[in-house]
py3Dmol code that shows the C-alpha trace and the ligand (Angstrom):
import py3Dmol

protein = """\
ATOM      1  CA  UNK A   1       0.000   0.000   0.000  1.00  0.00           C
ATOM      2  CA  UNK A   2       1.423   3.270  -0.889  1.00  0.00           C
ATOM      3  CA  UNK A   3       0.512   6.244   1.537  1.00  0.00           C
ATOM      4  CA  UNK A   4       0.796  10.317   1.078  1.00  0.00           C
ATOM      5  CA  UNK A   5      -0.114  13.242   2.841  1.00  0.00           C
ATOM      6  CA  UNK A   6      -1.040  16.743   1.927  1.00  0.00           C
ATOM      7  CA  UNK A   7      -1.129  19.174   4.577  1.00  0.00           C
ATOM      8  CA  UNK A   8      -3.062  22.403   3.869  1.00  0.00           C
ATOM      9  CA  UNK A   9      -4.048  25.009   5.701  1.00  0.00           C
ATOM     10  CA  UNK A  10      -7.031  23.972   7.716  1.00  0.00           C
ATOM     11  CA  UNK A  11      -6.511  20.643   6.955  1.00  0.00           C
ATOM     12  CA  UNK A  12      -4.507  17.097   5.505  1.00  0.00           C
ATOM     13  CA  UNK A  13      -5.488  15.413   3.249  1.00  0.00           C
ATOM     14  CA  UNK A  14      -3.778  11.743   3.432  1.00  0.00           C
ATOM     15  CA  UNK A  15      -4.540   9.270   0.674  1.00  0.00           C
ATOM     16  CA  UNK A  16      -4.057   5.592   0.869  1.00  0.00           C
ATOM     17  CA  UNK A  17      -3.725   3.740  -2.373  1.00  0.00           C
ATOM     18  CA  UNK A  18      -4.257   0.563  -3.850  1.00  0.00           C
ATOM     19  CA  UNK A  19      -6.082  -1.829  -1.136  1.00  0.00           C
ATOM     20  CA  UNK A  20      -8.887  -4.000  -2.196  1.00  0.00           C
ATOM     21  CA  UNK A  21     -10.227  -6.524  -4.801  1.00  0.00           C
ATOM     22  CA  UNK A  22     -10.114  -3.585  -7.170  1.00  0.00           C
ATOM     23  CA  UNK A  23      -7.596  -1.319  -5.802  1.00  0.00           C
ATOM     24  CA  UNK A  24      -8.864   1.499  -4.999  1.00  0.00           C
ATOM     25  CA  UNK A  25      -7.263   4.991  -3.231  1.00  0.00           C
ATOM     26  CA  UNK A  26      -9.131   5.609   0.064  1.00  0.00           C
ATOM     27  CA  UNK A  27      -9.292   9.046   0.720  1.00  0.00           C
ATOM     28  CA  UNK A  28      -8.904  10.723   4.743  1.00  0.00           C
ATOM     29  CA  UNK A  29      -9.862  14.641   5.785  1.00  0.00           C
ATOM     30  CA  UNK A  30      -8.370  15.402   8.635  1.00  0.00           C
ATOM     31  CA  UNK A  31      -9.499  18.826  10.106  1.00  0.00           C
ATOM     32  CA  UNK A  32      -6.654  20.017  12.471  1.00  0.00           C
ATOM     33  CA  UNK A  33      -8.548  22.320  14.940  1.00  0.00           C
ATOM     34  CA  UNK A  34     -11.713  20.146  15.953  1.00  0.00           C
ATOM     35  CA  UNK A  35      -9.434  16.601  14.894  1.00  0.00           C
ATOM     36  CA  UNK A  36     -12.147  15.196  13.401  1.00  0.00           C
ATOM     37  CA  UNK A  37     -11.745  13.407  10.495  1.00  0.00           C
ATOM     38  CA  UNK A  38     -14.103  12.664   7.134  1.00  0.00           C
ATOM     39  CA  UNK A  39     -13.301   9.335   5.134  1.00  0.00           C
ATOM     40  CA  UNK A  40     -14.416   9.345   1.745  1.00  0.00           C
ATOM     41  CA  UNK A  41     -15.428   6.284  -0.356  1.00  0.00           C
ATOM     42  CA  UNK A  42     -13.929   3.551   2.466  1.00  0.00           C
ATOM     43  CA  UNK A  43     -13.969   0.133   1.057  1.00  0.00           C
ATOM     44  CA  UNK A  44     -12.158  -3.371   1.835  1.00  0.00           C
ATOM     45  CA  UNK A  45     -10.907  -2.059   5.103  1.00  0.00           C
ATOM     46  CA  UNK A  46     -13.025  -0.881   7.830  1.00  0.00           C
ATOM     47  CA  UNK A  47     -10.718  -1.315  10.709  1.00  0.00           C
ATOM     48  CA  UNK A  48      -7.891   0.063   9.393  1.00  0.00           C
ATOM     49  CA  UNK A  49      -9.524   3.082   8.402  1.00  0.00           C
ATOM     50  CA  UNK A  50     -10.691   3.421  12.055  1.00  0.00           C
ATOM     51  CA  UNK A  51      -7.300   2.724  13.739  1.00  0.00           C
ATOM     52  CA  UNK A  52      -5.725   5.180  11.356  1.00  0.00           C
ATOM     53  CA  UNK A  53      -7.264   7.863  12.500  1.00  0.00           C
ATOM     54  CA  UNK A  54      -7.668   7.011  15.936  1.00  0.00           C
ATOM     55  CA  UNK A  55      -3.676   6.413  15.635  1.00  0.00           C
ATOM     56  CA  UNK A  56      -3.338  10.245  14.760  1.00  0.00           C
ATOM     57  CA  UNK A  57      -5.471  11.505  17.486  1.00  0.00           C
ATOM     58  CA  UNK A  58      -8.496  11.867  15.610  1.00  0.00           C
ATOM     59  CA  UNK A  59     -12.362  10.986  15.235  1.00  0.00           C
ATOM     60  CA  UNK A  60     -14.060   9.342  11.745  1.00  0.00           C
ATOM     61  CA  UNK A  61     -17.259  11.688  11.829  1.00  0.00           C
ATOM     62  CA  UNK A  62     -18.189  11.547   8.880  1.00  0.00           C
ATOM     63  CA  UNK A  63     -18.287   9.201   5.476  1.00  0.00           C
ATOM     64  CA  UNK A  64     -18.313  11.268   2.113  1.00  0.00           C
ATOM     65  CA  UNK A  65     -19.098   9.160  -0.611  1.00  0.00           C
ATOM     66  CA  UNK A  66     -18.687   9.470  -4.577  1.00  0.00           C
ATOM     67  CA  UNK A  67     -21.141   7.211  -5.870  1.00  0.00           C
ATOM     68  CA  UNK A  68     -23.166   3.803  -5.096  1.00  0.00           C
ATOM     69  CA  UNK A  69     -20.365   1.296  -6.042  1.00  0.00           C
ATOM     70  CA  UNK A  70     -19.650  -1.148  -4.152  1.00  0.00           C
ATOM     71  CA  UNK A  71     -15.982  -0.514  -4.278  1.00  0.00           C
ATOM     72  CA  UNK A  72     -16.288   3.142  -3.158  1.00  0.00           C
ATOM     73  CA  UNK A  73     -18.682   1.976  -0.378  1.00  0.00           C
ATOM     74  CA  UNK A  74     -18.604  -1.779   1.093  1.00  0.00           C
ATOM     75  CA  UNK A  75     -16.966  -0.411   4.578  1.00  0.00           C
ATOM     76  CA  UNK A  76     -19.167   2.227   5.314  1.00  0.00           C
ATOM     77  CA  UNK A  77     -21.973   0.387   7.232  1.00  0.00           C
ATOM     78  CA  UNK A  78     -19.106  -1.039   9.550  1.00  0.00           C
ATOM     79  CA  UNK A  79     -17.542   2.060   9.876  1.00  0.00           C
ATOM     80  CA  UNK A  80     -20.868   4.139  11.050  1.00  0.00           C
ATOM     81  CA  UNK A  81     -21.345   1.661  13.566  1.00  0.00           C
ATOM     82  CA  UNK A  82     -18.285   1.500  14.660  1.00  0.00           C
ATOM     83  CA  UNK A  83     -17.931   5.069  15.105  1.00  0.00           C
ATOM     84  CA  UNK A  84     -21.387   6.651  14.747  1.00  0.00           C
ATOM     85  CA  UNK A  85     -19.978   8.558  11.868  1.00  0.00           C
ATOM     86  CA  UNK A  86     -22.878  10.436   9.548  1.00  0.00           C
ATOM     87  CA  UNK A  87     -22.889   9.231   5.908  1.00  0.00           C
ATOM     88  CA  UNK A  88     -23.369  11.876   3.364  1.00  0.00           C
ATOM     89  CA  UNK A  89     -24.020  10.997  -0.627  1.00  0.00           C
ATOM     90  CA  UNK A  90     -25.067  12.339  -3.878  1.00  0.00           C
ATOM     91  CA  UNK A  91     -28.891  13.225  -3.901  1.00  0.00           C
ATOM     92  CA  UNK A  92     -29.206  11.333  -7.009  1.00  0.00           C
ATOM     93  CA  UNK A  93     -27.836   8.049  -6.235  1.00  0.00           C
ATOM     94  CA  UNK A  94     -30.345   7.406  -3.465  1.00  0.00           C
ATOM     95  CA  UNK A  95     -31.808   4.882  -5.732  1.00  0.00           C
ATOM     96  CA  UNK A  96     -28.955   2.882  -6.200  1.00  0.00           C
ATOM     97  CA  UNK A  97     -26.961   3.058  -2.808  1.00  0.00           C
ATOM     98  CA  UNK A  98     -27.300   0.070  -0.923  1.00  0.00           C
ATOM     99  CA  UNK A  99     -26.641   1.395   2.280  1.00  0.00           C
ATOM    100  CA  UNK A 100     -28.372   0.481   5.997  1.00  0.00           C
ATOM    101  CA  UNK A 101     -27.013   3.689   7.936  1.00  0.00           C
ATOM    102  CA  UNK A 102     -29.407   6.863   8.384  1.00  0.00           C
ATOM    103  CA  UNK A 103     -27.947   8.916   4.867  1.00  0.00           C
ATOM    104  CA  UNK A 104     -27.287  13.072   4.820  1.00  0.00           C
ATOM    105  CA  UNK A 105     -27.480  14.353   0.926  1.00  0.00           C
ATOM    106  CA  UNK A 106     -26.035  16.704  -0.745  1.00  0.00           C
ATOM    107  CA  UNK A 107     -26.871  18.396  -4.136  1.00  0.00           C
ATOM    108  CA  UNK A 108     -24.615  20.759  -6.833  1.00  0.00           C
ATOM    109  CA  UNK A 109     -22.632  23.715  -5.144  1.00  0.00           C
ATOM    110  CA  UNK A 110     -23.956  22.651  -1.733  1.00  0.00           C
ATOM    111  CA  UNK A 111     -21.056  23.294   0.796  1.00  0.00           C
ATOM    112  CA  UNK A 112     -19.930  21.114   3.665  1.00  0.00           C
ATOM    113  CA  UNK A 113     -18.215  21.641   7.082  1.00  0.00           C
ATOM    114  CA  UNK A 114     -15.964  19.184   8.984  1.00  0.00           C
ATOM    115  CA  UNK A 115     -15.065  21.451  11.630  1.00  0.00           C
ATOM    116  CA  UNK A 116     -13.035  24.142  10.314  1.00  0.00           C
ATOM    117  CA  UNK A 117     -12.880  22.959   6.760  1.00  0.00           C
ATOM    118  CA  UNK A 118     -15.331  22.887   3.866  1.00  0.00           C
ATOM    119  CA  UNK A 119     -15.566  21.152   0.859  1.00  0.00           C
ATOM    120  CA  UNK A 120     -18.145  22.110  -2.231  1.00  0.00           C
ATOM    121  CA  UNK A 121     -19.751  19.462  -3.961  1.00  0.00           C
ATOM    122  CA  UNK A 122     -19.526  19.239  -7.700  1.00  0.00           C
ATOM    123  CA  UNK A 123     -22.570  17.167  -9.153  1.00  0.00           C
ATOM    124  CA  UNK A 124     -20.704  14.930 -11.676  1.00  0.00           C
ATOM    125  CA  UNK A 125     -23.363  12.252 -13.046  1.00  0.00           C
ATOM    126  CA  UNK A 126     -22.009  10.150 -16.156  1.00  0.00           C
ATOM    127  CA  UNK A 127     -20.335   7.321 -14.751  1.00  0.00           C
ATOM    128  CA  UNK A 128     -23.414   6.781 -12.162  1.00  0.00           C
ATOM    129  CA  UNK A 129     -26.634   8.947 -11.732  1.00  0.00           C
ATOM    130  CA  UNK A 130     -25.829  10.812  -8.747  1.00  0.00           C
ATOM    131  CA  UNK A 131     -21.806  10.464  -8.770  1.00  0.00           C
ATOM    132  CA  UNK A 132     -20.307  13.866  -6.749  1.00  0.00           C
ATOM    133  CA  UNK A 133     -16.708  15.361  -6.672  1.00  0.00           C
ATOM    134  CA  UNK A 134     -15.951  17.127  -3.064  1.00  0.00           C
ATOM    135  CA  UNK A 135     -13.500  20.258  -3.804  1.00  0.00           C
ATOM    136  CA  UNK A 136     -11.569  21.096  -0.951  1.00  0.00           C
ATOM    137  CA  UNK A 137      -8.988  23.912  -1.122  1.00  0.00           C
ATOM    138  CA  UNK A 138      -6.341  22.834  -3.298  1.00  0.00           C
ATOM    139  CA  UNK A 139      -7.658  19.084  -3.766  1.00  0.00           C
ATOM    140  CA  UNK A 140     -10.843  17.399  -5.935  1.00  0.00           C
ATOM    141  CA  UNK A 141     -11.512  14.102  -4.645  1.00  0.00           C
ATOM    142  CA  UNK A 142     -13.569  13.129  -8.244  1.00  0.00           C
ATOM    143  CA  UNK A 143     -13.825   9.169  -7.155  1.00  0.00           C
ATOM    144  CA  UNK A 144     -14.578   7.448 -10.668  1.00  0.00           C
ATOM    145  CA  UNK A 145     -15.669  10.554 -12.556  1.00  0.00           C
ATOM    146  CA  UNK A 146     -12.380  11.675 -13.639  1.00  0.00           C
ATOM    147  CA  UNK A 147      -8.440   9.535 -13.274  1.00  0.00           C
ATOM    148  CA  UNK A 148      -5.147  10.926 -14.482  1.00  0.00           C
ATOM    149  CA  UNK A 149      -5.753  10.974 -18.292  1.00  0.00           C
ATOM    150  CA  UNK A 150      -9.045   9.188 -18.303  1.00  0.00           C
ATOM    151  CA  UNK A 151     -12.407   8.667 -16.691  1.00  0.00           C
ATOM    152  CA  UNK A 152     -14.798   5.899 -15.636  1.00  0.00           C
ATOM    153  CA  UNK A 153     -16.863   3.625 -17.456  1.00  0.00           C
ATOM    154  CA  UNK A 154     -20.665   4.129 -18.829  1.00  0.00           C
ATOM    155  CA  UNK A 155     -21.756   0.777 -18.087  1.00  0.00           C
ATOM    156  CA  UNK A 156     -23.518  -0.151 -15.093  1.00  0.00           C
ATOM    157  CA  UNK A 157     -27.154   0.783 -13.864  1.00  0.00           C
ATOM    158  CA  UNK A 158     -27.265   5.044 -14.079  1.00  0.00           C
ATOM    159  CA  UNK A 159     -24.566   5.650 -16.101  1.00  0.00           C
ATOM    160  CA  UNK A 160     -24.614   8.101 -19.354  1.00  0.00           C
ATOM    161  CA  UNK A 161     -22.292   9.369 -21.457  1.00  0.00           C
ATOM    162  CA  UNK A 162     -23.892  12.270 -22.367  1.00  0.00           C
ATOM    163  CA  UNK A 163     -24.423  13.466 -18.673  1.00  0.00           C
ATOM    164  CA  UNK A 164     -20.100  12.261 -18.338  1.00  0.00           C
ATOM    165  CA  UNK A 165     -19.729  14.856 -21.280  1.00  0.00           C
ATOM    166  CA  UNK A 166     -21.721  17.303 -19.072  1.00  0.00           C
ATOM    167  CA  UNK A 167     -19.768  16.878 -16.404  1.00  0.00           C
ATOM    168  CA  UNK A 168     -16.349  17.402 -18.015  1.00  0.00           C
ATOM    169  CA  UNK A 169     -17.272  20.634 -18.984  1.00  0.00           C
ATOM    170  CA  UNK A 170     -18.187  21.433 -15.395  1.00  0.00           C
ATOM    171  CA  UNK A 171     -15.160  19.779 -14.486  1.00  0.00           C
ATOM    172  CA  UNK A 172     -12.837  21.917 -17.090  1.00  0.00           C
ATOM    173  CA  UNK A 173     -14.043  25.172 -14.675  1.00  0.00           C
ATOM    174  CA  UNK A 174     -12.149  23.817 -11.905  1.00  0.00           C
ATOM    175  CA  UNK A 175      -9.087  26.054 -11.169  1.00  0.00           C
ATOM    176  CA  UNK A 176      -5.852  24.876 -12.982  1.00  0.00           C
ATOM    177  CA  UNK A 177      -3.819  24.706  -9.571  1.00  0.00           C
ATOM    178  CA  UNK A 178      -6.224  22.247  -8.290  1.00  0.00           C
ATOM    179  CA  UNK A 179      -4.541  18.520  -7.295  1.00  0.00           C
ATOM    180  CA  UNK A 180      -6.950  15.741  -8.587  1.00  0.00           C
ATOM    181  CA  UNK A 181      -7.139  12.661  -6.750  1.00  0.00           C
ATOM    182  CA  UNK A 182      -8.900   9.898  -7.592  1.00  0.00           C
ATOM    183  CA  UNK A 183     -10.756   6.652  -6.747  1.00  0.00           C
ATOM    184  CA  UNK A 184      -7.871   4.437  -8.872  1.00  0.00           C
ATOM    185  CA  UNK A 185      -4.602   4.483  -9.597  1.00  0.00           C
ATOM    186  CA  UNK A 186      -5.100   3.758 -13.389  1.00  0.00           C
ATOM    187  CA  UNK A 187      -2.793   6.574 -15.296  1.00  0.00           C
ATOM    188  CA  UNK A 188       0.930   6.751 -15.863  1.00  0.00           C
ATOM    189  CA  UNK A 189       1.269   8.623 -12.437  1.00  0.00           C
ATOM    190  CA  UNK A 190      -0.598   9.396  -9.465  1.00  0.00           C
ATOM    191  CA  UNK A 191      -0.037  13.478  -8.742  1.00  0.00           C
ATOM    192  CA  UNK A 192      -1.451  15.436 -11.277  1.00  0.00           C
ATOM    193  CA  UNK A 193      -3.144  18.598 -11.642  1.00  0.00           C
ATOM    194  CA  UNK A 194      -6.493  20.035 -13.064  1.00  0.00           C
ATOM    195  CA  UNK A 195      -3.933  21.815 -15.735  1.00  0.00           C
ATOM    196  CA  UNK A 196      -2.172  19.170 -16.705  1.00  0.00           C
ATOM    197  CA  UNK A 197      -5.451  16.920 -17.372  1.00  0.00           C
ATOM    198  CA  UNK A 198      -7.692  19.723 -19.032  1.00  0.00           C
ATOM    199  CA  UNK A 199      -4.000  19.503 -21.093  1.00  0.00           C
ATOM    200  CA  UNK A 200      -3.888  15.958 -21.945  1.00  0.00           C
ATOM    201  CA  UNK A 201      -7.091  13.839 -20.655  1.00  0.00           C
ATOM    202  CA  UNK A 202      -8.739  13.100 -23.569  1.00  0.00           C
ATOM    203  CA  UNK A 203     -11.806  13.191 -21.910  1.00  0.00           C
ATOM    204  CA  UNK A 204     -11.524  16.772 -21.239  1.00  0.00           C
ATOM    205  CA  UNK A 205      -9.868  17.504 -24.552  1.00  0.00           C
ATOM    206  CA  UNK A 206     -13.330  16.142 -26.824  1.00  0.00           C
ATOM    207  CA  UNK A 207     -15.030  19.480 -27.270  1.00  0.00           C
ATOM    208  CA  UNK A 208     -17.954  17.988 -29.078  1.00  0.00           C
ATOM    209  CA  UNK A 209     -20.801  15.615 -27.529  1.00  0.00           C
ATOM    210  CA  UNK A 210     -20.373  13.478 -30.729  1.00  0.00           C
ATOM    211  CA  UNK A 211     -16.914  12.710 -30.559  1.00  0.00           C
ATOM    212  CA  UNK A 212     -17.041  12.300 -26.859  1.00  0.00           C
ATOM    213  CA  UNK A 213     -19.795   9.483 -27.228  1.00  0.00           C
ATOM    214  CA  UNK A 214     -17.854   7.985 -30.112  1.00  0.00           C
ATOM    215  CA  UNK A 215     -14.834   8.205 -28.203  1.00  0.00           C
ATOM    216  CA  UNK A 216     -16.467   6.341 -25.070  1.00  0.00           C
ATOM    217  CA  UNK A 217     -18.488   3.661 -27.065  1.00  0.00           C
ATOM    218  CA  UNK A 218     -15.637   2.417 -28.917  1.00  0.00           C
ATOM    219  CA  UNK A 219     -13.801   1.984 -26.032  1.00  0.00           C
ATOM    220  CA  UNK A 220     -16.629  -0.370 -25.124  1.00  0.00           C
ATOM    221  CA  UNK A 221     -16.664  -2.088 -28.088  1.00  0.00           C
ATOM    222  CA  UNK A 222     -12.544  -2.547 -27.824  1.00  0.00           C
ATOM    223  CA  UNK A 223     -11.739  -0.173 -30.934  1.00  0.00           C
ATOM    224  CA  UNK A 224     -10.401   2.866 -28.590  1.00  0.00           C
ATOM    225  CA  UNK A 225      -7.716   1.957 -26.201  1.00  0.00           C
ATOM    226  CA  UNK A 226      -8.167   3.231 -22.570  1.00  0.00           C
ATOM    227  CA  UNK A 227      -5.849   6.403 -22.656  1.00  0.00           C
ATOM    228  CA  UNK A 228      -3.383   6.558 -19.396  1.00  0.00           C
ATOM    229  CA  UNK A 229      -1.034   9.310 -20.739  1.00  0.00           C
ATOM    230  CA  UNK A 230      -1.335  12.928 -21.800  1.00  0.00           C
ATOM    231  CA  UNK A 231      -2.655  13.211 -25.174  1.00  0.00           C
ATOM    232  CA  UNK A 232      -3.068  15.981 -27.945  1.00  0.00           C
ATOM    233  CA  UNK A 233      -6.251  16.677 -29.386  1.00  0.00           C
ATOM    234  CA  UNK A 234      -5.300  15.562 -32.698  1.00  0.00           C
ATOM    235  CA  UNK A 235      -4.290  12.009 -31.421  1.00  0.00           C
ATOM    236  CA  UNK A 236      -7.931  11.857 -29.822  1.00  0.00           C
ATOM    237  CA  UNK A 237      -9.292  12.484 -32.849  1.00  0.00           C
ATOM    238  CA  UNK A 238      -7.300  10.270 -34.871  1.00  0.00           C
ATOM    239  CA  UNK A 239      -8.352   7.250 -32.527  1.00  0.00           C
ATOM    240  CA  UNK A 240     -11.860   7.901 -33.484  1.00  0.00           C
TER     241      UNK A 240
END
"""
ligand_1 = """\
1
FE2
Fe -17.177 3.296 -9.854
"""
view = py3Dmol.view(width=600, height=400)
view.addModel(protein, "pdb")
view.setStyle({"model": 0}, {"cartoon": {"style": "trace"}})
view.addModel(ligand_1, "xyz")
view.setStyle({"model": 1}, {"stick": {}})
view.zoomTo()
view.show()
């Protein structure tokens, strides 16, 4: 398991990477006045989460998640009643979360506190219904939405492409300084920023809804390789 940690004003950010069936990057908040702590999308792991935190003096108060899959979500029950942490999710996936816990939910631009922190939410539906990106300062936490130099899949119950086109443009507004961290290790490195991928993700680059959906659908049908490096524009477009 590889480990980092981003320390910002109000806050750290630490990000553990790789654990699980499907690998994914486990995200911690930890507020530094009240020491309280917000876990987003914990999976695979529920006691190490826990003793993590506890470890650095602090309390798991709260679970942010990205979307309904099961790999973004599987430890959460444990983890609320371990801790009586409040689980907050995307208005939209409601339908598809399979969750037992009471559930807070959020909607676009809606802000959030943990302690002295906040984090807006971005509404980013595509890869599920209700999928959300929490933007901290400095950091997006975009779970499957967005990875370094691609994005996630259209195909499982809720997903669209067209909305995924949608929310790249939202996503292109973010501020170029911004770090993006995501739910999976997938690209050709793990620190990136929003720059560099409104640079080279190709999903960012496709400027038209066509090309977009041609780009994603032939990726499903295996004619369009899954991009993990900075692109140009032309080589998108030459892949379609
Ligand atoms: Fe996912």
């Amino acid at each position: 398991m590889k480990l980092q940690t981003f320390k910002e004003k109000t806050y750290s950010l630490d990000i553990m990477y790789h654990l699980g069936t499907y690998e994914n990057s486990i995200h911690f908040i930890f507020d530094h006045e009240s020491k309280t702590c917000a876990i987003i999308d914990p999976a695979w792991h529920a006691d190490l989460f826990i003793n993590y935190a506890k470890d650095k003096g602090y309390k798991i108060t709260d679970i942010w998640l990205t979307h309904w899959h099961g790999d973004h979500t599987n430890a959460a029950d444990e983890i609320a009643q371990k801790t009586g942490a409040k689980i907050t999710a995307g208005i939209n996936e409601l339908p598809y979360l399979d969750i037992k816990n009471d559930l807070a939910t959020v909607n676009d631009d809606d802000v959030i506190n943990l302690g002295g922190t906040t984090a807006r939410i971005i509404n980013t539906p595509g890869h599920t219904a209700g999928g959300i990106c929490y933007l901290l300062d400095g950091h997006i936490v975009a779970g499957d939405t967005l990875f370094v130099y691609g994005a996630g899949h259209c195909s499982l119950p809720g997903a669209s492409i067209k909305e995924l086109y949608d929310s790249m443009q939202k996503l292109k507004k973010v501020d170029d300084n911004v770090m993006l961290h995501c739910g999976h290790d997938y690209g050709c490195k793990i620190n990136t920023t929003m720059a560099e991928q409104k640079s080279g993700n190709a999903y960012l680059l496709l400027d038209s809804e066509a090309d977009f959906t041609s780009f994603v659908q032939g990726m499903s049908k295996g004619l369009v390789a899954y991009p993990t490096e900075a692109l140009t524009l032309k080589e998108v477009k030459a892949m379609l």
